[in-house]
C-alpha positions as CSV (number, residue, x, y, z in Angstrom):
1,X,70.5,65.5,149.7
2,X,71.5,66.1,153.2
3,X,72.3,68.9,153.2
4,X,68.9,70.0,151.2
5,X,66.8,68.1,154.4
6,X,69.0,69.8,156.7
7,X,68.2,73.3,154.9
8,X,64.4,72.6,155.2
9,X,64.3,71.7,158.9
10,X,65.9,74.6,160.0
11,X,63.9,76.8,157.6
12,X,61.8,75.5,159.2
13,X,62.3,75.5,162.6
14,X,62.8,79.0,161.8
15,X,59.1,79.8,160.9
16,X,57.7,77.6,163.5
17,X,60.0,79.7,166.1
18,X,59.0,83.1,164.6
19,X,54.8,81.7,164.3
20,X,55.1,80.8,168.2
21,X,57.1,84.4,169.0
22,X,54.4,86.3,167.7
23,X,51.8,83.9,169.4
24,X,53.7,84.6,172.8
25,X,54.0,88.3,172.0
26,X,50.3,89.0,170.5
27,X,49.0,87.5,173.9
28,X,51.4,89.3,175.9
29,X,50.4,92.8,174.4
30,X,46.6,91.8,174.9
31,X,46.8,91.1,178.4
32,X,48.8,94.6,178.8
33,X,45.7,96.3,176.9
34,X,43.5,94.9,180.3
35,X,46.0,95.3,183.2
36,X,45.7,98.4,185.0
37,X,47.2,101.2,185.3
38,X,45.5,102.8,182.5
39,X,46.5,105.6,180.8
40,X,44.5,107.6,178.0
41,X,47.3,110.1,177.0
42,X,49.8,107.3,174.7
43,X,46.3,105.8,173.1
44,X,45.7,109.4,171.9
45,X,48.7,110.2,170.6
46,X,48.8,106.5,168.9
47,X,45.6,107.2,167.3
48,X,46.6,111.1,166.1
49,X,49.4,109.0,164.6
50,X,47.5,106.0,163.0
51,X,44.1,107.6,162.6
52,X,43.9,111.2,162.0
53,X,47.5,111.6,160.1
54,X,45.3,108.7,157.7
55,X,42.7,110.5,156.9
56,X,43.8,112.3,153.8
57,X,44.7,109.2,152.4
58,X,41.3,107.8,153.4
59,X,38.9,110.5,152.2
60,X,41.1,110.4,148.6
61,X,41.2,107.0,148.2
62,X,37.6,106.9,148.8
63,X,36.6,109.1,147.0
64,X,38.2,107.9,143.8
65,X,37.4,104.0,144.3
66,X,33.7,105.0,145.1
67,X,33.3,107.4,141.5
68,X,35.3,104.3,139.4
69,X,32.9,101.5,141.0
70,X,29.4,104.1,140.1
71,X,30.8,104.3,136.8
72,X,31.9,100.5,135.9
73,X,28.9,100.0,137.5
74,X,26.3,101.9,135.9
75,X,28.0,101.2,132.3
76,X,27.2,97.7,133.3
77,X,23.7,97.5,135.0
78,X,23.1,100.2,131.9
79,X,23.5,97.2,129.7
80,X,20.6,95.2,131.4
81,X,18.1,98.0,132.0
82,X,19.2,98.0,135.7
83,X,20.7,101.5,136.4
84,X,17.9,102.0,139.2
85,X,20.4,99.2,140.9
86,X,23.3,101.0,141.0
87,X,23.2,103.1,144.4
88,X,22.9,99.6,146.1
89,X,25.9,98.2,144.3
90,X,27.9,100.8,145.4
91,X,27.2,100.6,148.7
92,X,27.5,96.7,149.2
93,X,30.5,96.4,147.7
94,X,32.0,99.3,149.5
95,X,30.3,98.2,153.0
96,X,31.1,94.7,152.3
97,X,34.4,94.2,150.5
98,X,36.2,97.5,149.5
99,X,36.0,99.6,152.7
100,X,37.6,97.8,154.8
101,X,40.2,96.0,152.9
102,X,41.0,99.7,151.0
103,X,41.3,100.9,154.5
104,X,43.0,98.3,156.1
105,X,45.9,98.4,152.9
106,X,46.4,101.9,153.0
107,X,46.7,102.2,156.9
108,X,49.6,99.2,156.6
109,X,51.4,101.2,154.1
110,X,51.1,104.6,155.5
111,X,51.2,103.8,159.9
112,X,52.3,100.1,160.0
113,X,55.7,100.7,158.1
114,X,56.0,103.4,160.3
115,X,55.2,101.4,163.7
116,X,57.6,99.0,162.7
117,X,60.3,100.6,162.0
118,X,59.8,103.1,164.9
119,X,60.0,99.5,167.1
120,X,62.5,98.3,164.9
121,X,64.9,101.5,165.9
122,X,64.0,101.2,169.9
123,X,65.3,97.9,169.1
124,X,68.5,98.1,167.6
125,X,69.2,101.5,169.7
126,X,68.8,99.2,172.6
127,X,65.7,101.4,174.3
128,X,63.5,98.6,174.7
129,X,66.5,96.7,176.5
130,X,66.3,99.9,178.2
131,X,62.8,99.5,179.5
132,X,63.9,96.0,180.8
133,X,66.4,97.0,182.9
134,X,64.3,99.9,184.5
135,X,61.8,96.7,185.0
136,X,59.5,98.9,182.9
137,X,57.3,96.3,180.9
138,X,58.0,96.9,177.0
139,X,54.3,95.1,175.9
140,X,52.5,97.8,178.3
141,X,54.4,100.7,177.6
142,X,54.6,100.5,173.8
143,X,52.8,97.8,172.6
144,X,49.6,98.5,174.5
145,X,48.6,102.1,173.2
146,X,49.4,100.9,169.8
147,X,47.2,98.1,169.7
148,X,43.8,99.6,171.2
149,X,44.7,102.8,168.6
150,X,44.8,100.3,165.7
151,X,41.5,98.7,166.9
152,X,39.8,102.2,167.6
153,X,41.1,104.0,164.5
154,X,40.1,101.1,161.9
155,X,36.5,101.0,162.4
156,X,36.4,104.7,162.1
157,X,38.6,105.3,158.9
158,X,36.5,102.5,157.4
159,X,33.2,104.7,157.9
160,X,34.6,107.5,156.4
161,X,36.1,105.4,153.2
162,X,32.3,103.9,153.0
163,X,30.6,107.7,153.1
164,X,33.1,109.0,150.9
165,X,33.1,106.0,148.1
166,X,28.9,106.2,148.3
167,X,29.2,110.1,147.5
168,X,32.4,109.7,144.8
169,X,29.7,107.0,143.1
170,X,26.9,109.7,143.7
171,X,28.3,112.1,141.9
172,X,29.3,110.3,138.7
173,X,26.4,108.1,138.8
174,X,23.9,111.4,138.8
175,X,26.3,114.4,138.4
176,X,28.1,113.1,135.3
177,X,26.2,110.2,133.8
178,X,22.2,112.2,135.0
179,X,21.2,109.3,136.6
180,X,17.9,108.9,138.8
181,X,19.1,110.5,142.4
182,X,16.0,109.3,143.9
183,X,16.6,105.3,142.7
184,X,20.2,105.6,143.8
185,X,19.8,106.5,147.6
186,X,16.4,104.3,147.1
187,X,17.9,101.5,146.0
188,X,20.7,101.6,149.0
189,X,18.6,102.0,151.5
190,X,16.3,98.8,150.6
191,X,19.8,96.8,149.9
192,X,22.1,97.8,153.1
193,X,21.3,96.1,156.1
194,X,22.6,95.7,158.8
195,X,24.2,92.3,158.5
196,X,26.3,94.1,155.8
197,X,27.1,97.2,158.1
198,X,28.5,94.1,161.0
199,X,30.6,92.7,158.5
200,X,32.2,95.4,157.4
201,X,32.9,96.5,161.2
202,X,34.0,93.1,162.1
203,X,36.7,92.9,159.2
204,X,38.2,96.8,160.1
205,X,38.1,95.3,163.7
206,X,40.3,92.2,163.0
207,X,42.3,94.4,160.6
208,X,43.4,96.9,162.8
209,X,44.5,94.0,165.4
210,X,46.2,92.6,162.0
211,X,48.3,95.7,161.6
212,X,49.5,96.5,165.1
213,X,50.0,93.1,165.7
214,X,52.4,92.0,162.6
215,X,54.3,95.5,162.1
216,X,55.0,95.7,165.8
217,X,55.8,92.0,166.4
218,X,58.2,92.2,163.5
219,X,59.8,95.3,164.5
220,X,60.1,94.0,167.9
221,X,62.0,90.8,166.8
222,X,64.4,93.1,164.3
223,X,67.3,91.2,165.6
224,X,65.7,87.6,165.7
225,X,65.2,87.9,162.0
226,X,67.0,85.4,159.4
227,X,69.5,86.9,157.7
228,X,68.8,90.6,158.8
229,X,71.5,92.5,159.5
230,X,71.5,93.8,163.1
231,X,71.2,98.1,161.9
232,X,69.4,100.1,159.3
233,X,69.4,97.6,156.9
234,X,67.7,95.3,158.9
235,X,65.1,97.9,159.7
236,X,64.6,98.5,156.2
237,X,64.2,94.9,155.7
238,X,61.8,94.1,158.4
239,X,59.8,96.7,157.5
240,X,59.3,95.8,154.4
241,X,58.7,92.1,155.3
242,X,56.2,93.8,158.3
243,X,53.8,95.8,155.0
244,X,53.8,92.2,152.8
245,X,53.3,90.1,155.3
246,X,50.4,92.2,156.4
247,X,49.0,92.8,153.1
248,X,48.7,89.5,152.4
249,X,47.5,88.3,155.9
250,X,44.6,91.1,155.5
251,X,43.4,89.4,152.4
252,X,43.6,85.9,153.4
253,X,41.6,86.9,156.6
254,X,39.2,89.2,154.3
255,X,38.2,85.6,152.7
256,X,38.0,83.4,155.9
257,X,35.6,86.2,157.6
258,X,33.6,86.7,154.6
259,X,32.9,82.5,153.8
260,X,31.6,83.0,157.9
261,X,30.1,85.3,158.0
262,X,27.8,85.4,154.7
């Protein structure tokens, strides 16, 4: 029995140390993003390498999740005379819901494994230790650009996954099932407002600082981690860790924005 309480508390311990290392490092990074000097050159490249190197994955996902929502949904608005509804459907859930959790998912797999396991290297190869003893801040001349690329890129990949998903459920709703074109953009236009068009802006927003923040925080703290071994397996691990953790912090915030903001 002792030795089970004595398991728990320094479990944790463990989790309340990592919770109020992330805290410390989160507000750390933050302040870096307002302290002069700025330079535009590393945001750039950090949003070439979250934004633009996502897009594929964006437009195809979209794509694809907007032509199966305009056919589950016209197969069932179809059944209550409603097809004339559908065009608004698409776009709320999209604008809403789907865009910007769809986005937010396939950025963490594609750039935030990436982030953190390019962090977790520069850790275990002893660069950021590096930057300490050059008295070169690591928070402002990593963390930083990452950060205001994650919050930059976000809102705009979550556009494009909206335009594309309200095409992909144009075309099946009135280039393979010949539904009304006129009802469907009609429809979406008296629907979408711009309470809907905030929300969805607001959740890519937090999302993005999501992203950079976990994956970089746990790459970051590679060698802090329980039980990770301090080399490529640990990176593997963390990185891993970094994507689930992120996943499921993007849903539980997805809920806690929505019940505030509806």
């Amino acid at each position: 029995m002792l030795q089970l309480i004595e398991k728990l508390g320094g479990l944790t311990l463990y989790h309340v140390n990592q919770a109020g290392r992330m805290g410390v490092f989160l507000l750390s990074s933050l302040l870096c993003v307002f302290t002069p000097p700025y330079k535009i050159s590393p945001i750039i490249k950090q949003i070439q390498m979250i934004g633009t190197l996502s897009v594929f994955v964006i437009l195809f996902t979209g794509g694809f999740t907007g032509m199966v929502i305009g056919l589950q949904g016209y197969n069932t608005l179809r059944q209550f005379g409603a097809e004339g509804l559908l065009g608004s459907a698409v776009a709320l859930s999209l604008i809403r819901e789907l865009g910007p959790v769809m986005t937010a998912l396939m950025v963490t797999g594609r750039a935030g494994s990436a982030i953190c396991a390019e962090i977790g290297i520069m850790r275990i190869s002893e660069q950021i230790d590096a930057l300490d003893c050059m008295a070169i801040d690591p928070h402002k001349f990593i963390m930083a650009p990452k950060f205001v690329a994650g919050i930059i890129s976000l809102p705009l990949l979550t556009s494009l996954f909206d335009v594309v998903g309200i095409l992909g459920g144009y075309l099946v709703a009135v280039g393979l099932l010949k539904g009304n074109e006129g009802s469907y953009f009609a429809s979406m236009y008296k629907a979408v407002g711009f309470k809907d068009v905030y929300m969805g802006f607001l959740k890519s927003f937090t999302f993005g600082l999501l992203i950079t923040w976990i994956c970089s925080s746990k790459g970051y703290f590679v060698h802090l981690e329980r039980k990770a071994s301090f080399g490529a397996e640990g990176v593997s691990r963390v990185t891993t860790s970094a994507v689930v953790l992120t996943s499921v912090a993007i849903l539980v915030f997805d809920y806690f924005l929505t019940s505030i903001l509806l």
